[in-house]
VOGU-3710 file (C-alpha; in Angstrom, 3 decimals, decimal comma):
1> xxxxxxxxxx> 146,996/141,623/139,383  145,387/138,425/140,399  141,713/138,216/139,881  139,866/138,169/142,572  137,240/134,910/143,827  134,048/137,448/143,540  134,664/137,430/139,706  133,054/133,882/139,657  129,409/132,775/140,214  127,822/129,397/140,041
11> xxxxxxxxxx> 123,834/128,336/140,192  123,061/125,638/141,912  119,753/125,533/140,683  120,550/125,187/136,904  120,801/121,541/136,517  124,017/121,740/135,086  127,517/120,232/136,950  129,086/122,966/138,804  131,856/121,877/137,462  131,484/122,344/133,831
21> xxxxxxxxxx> 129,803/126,023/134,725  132,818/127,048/136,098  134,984/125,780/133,027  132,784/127,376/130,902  132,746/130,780/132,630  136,674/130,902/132,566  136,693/129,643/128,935  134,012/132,668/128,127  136,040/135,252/130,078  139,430/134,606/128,293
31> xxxxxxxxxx> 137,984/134,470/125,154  135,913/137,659/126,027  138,943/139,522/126,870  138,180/139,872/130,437  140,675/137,546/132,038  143,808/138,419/129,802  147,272/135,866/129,803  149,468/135,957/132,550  146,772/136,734/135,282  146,605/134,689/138,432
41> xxxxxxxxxx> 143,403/132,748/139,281  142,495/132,293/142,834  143,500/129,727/144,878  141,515/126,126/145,028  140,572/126,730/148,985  139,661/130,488/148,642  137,169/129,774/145,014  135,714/126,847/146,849  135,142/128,710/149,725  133,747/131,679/148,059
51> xxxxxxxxxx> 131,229/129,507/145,631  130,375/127,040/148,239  131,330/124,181/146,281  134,058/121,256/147,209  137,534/122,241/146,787  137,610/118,963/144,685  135,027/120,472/142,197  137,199/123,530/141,530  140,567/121,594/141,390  138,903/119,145/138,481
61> xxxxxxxxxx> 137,935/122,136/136,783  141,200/123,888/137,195  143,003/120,671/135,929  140,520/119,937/132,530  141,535/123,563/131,183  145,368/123,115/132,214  144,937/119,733/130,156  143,020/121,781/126,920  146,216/124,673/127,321  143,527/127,412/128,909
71> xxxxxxxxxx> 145,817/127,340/132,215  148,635/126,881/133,504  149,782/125,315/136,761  153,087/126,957/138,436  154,340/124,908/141,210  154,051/125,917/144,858  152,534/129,486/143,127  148,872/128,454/141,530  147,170/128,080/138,384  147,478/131,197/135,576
81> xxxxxxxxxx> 145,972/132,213/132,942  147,677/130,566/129,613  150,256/132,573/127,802  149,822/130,711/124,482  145,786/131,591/124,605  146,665/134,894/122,902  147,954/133,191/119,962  144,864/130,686/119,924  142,541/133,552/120,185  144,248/135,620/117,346
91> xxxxxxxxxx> 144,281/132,146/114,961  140,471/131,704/115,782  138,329/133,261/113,303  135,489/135,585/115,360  132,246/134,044/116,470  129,275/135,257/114,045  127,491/138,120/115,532  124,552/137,322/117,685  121,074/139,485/116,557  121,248/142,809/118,814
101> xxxxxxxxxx> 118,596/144,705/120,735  117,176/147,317/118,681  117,667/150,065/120,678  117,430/152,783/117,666  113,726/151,925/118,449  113,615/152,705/122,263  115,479/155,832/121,880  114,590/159,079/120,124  118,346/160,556/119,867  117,242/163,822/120,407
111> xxxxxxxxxx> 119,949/164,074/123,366  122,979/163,038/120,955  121,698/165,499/118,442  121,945/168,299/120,550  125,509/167,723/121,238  128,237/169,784/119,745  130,825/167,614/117,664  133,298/170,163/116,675  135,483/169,539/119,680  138,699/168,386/119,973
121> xxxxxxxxxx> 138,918/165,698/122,916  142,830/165,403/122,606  143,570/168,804/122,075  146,750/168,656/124,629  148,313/166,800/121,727  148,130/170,349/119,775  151,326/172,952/119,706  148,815/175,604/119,788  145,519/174,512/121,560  143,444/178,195/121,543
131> xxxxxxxxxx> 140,261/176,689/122,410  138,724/177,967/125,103  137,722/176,834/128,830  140,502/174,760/129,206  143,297/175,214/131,912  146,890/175,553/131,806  148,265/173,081/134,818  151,625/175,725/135,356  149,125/178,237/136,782  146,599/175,766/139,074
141> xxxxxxxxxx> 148,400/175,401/142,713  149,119/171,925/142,877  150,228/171,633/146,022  147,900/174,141/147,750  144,971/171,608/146,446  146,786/168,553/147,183  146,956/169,761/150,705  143,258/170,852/151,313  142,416/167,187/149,793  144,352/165,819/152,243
151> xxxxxxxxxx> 142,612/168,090/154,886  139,243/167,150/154,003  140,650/163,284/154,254  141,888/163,816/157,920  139,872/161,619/160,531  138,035/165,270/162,613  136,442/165,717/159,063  136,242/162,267/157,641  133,310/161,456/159,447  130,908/163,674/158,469
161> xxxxxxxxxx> 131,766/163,373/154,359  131,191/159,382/154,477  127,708/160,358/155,146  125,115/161,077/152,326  123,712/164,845/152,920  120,821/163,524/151,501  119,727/167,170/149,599  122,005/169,484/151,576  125,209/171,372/150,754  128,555/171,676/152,554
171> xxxxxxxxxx> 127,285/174,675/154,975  131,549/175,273/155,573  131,900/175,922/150,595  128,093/177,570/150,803  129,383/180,179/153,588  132,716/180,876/151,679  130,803/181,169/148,774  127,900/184,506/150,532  131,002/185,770/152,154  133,797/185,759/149,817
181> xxxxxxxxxx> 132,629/185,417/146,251  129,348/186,931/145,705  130,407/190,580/147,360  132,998/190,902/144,807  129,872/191,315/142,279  127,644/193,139/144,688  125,628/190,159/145,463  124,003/189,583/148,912  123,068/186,211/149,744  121,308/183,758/152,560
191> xxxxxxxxxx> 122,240/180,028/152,662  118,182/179,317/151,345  119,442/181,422/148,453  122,323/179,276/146,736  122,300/175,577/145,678  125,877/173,723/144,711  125,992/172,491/141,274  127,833/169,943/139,264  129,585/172,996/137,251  127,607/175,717/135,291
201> xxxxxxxxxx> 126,435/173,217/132,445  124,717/171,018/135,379  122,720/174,614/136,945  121,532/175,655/133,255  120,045/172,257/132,959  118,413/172,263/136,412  117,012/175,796/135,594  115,886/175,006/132,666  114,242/171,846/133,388  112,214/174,104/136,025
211> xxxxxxxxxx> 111,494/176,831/134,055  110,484/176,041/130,573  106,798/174,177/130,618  106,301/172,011/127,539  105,278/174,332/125,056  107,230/177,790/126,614  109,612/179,938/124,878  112,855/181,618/125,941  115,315/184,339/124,543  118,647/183,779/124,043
221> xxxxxxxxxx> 121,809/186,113/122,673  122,733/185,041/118,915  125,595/184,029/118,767  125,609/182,196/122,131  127,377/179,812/124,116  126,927/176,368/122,482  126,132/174,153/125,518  123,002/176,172/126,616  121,718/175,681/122,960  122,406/171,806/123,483
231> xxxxxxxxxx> 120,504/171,883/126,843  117,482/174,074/125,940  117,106/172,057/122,608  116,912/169,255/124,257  114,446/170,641/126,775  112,014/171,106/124,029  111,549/174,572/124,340  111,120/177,095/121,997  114,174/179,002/121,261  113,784/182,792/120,367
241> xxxxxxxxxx> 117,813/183,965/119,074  117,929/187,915/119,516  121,299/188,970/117,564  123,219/190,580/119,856  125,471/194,252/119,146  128,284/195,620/120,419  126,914/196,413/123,835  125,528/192,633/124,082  121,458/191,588/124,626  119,279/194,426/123,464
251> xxxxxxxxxx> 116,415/194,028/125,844  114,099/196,256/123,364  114,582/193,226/120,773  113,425/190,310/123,151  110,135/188,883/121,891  106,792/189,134/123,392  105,798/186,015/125,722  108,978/184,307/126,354  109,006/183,156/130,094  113,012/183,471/130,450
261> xxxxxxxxxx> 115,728/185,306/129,106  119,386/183,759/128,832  122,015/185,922/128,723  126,083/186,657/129,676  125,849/189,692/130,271  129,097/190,825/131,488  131,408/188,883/129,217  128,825/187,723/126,594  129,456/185,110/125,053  131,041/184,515/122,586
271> xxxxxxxxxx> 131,817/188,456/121,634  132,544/189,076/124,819  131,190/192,768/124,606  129,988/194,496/128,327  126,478/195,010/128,537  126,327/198,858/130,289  124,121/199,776/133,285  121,887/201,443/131,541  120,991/198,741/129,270  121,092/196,224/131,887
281> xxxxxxxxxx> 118,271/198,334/134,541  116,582/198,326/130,799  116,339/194,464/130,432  115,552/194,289/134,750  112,383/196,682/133,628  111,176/194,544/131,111  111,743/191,060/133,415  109,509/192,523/135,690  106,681/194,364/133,093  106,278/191,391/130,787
291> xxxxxxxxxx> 106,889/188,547/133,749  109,718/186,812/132,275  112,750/185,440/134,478  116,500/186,143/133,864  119,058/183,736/133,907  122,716/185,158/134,059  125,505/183,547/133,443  128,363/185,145/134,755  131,058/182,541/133,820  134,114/184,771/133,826
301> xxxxxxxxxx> 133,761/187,621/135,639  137,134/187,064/137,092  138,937/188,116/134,341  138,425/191,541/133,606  141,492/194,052/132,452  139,749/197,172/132,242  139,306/198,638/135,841  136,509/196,850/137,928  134,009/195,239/135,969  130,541/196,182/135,945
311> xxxxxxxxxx> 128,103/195,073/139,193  125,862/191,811/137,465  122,804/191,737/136,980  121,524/189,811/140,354  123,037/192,902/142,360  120,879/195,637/140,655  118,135/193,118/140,298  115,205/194,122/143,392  112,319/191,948/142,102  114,236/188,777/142,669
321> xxxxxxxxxx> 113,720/187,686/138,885  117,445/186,928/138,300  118,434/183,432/138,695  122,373/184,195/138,707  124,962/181,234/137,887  128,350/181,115/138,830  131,565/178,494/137,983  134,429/177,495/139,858  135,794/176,011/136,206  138,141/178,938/134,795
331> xxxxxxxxxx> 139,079/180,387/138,625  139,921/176,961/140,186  140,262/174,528/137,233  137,913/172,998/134,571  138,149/169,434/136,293  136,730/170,495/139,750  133,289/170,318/137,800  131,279/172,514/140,713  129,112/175,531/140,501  126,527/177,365/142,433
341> xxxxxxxxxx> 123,024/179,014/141,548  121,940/182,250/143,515  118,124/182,860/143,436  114,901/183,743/145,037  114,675/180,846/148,305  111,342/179,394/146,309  113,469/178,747/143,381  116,308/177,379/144,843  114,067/174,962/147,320  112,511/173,757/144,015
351> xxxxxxxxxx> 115,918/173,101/142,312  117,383/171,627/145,437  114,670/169,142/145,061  115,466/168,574/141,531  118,740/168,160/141,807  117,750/165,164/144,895  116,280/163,064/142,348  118,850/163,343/139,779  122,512/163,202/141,827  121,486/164,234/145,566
361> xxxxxxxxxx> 124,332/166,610/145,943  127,972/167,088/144,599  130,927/164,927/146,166  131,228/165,770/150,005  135,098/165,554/149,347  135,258/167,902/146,441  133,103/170,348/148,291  135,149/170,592/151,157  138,224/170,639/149,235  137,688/173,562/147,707
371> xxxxxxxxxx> 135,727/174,893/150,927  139,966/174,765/152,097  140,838/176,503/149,258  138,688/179,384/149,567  139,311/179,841/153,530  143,210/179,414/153,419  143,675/181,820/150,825  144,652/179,798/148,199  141,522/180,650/145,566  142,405/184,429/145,323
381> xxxxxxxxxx> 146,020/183,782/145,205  145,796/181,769/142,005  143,060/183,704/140,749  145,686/186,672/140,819  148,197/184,445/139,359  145,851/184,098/136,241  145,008/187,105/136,099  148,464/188,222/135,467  148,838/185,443/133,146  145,613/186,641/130,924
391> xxxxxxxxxx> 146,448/189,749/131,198  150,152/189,198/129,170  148,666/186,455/127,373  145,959/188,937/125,889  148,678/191,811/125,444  151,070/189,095/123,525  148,146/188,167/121,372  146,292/191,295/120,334  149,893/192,425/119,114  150,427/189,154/117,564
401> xxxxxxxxxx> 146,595/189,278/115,724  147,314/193,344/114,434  150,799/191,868/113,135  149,289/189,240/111,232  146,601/191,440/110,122  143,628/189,621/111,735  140,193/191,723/111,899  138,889/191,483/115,643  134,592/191,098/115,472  134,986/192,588/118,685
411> xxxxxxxxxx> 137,362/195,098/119,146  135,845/196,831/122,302  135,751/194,038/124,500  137,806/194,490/127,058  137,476/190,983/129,400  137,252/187,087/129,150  140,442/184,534/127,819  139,251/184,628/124,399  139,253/186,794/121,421  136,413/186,636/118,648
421> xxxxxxxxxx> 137,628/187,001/115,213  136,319/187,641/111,563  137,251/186,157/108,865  137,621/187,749/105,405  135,105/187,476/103,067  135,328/184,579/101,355  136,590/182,463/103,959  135,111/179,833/105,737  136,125/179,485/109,847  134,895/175,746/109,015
431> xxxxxxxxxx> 137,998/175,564/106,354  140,144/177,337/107,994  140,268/175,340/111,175  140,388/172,361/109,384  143,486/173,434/107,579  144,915/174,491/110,448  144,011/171,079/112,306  146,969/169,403/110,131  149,701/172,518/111,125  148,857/171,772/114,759
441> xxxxxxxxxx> 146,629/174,516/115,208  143,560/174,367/117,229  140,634/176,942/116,900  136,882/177,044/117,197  134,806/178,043/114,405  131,681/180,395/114,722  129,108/177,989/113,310  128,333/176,147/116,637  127,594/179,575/118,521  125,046/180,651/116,243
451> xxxxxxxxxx> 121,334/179,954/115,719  121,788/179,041/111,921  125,604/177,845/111,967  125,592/179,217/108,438  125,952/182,507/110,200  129,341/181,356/111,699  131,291/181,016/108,764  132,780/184,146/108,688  133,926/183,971/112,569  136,200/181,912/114,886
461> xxxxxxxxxx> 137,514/181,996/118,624  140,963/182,470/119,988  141,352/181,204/123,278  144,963/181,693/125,412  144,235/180,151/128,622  145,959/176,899/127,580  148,587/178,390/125,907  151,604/179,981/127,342  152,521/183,591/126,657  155,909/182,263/124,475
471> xxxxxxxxxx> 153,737/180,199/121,987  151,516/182,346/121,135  153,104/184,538/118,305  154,168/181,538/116,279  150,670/180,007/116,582  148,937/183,485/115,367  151,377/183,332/112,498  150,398/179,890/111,690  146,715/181,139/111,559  147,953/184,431/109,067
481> xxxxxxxxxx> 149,359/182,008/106,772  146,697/179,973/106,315  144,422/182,703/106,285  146,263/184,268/103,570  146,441/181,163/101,473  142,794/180,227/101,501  142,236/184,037/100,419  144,681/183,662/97,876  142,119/181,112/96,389  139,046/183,691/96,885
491> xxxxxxxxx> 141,080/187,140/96,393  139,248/188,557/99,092  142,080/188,815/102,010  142,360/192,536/103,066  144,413/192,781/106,268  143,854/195,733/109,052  147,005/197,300/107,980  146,356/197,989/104,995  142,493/198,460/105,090
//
């Protein structure tokens, strides 16, 4: 690829010879890295031209680095980078390191800190990738999204996404949204009452940035899911962990004071045990006694496989206290990176504005995309498709797991891609998935999801979304065997079927 004129600058007002600033900027570039051997420079006439400079003073400077072996000159084709400047560079012993800026003195860290760093970024290079939230490409409609791309590209539409919407939404995905999504958890919405979001991480952050004052406190579930931790940790707060039981949050545990409550209640994560009606009016009670606000994440709700799952929270919620979040990430695919928030129109006004300052509003393109996807039918026709996918990927595992003789920590859940485990006593999930790490094996172990990750030694996750129904077995039997041979070491390994 040739590289182009606007790579260059001169100044004219730096007393030195344009000439020898323009040998010096090529010689600093190659030697940088940024113009690499073999690429074409511009031609004479069209660097001149864009510098504003004699062609004379570029071709002197051209010829001076053809003469030191910088260039090369290629008749009736131009002047080139020099192929033999590799091996000059790689001879040349590095230039002593200029003093840096001190930046560990302008930054507090306290964002890096908060950040999770258990994750495996190249997990696709796994066999047996069961961590969770990622997406299996044979079950996203490729060609049903290619086309509503290319329908939000097309000239009648074109228009109006090469404008910026300043703080607005695409009225077409906020529509689909009230009419298509939100009835199917008993949720009744107005256009004032949702706001788009970069993805579900992207809403927690905006509601938390507007609800937690310097100096307030919030509940959360313990164990929880690790990126709100990151988020309100960073935010300062006060963190209040209320261990969760088999039926999820117990709203009678929730301190006294706290101005939100954070909780997943219909797939909680990670257990992901149901929260029951009766508990969930409970928790609505308390919201509006003690004046605290609830923020539900409902990131899953799609996959349920026992009967219809339970109404959320927003839809039994008649104070307006819930602040309800919702993901296109598992349904659609991970990489679409939008969400929405459904709340009270004074909230949302205050978190459109918010969300103005920081990114104005997701991509126009992506939004209408997927505002295609929704109205041509494609969204609930892969959502199906998954379903029925989960639903023999979670039959093939839960036989594989009792076969094995793994002890589910939550045996009554019934929805969600995931599985959460316990180990035996005596093993670590920390050691375990770092054994398994070398046998190809990827799993996530329980220390991030807790309040004191000591807690999470004796659990893990199983996620199947990523892996296909045929792989499974063998990588559950993987996770036996080294199961049983750490417990070998400790003596402690009792399996279900024999317990």
């Amino acid at each position: 690829m040739p590289i182009p004129p606007d790579a260059f600058f001169l100044d004219h007002a730096a007393g030195l010879p344009l000439q020898v600033q323009l040998r010096r900027q090529i010689i600093a570039s190659v030697t940088a890295g940024r113009f690499r051997p073999g690429e074409k420079l511009p031609s004479t006439r069209a660097l001149a031209l864009h510098l504003g400079v004699a062609r004379v003073t570029v071709a002197q400077a051209f010829a001076e680095l053809v003469s030191t072996d910088y260039l090369t000159s290629r008749d009736r084709s131009g002047h080139y980078i020099s192929d033999s400047i590799e091996r000059r560079l790689e001879a040349e012993p590095p230039a002593p390191d200029a003093p840096r800026f001190d930046w560990d003195s302008q930054l507090e860290g306290r964002f890096g800190r908060a950040q999770r760093r258990d994750r495996e970024r190249d997990w696709r290079r796994f066999a047996y990738p069961f961590v969770y939230g990622q997406a299996d490409p044979a079950l996203v409609d490729h060609a049903a999204w290619r086309d509503c791309a290319m329908r939000a590209l097309g000239r009648r539409e074109f228009d109006s996404l090469t404008g910026d919407l300043y703080d607005a939404d695409d009225p077409e995905l906020v529509d689909h949204i009230a009419r298509q999504i939100l009835p199917r958890r008993g949720i009744s919405a107005g256009r004032d009452e949702i706001l788009l979001t970069m993805g579900a991480q992207n809403a927690l952050w905006l509601v938390a940035q507007l609800l937690l004052r310097p100096g307030a406190s919030c509940a959360v579930e313990d164990p929880s899911y690790p990126g709100q931790r990151e988020i309100l940790t960073a935010s300062r707060a006060r963190i209040l962990p209320v261990p969760v039981d088999a039926r999820g949050l117990p709203p009678h545990a929730i301190p006294p004071g706290v101005s939100a409550v954070f909780t997943t209640a219909s797939h909680q994560c990670p257990t992901n045990s149901t929260m029951p009606l009766a508990r969930r009016k409970e928790l609505l009670a308390r919201a509006q006694a003690q004046g605290f606000a609830v923020v539900e994440d409902d990131y899953e709700f799609e996959m349920s496989f026992a009967g219809a799952p339970s109404p959320a929270l927003k839809a039994i919620d008649r104070a307006g206290a819930v602040i309800y979040i919702g993901s296109f990430s598992k349904s659609v695919f991970p990489g679409v990176r939008l969400g929405y928030v459904v709340a009270d129109p004074r909230f949302i006004a205050e978190a459109r504005a918010l969300r103005g300052m920081v990114l104005r509003h997701p991509p126009g393109h992506m939004q209408r995309t997927l505002a295609h996807f929704l109205s041509l039918g494609h969204y609930d026709a892969q959502a199906n498709r998954m379903r029925r996918a989960y639903a023999q990927r979670r039959e093939v595992m839960l036989a594989a797991i009792a076969h094995e003789g793994l002890r589910l920590a939550s045996p009554e859940a019934t929805g969600g891609s995931s599985f959460w485990l316990a180990t035996p006593e005596g093993v670590d999930s920390a050691e375990l998935a770092a054994l398994l790490k070398t046998r190809d094996v990827l799993i996530e172990p329980g220390a991030a999801f807790f309040a004191a990750p000591s807690q999470g030694g004796s659990f893990f996750r199983l996620a199947y979304s990523s892996v296909p129904a045929d792989r499974i077995a063998a990588g559950i039997g993987r996770i036996g065997a080294a199961m049983r041979e750490l417990s070998a070491h400790s003596g402690a390994f009792v399996s279900i079927s024999s317990a």
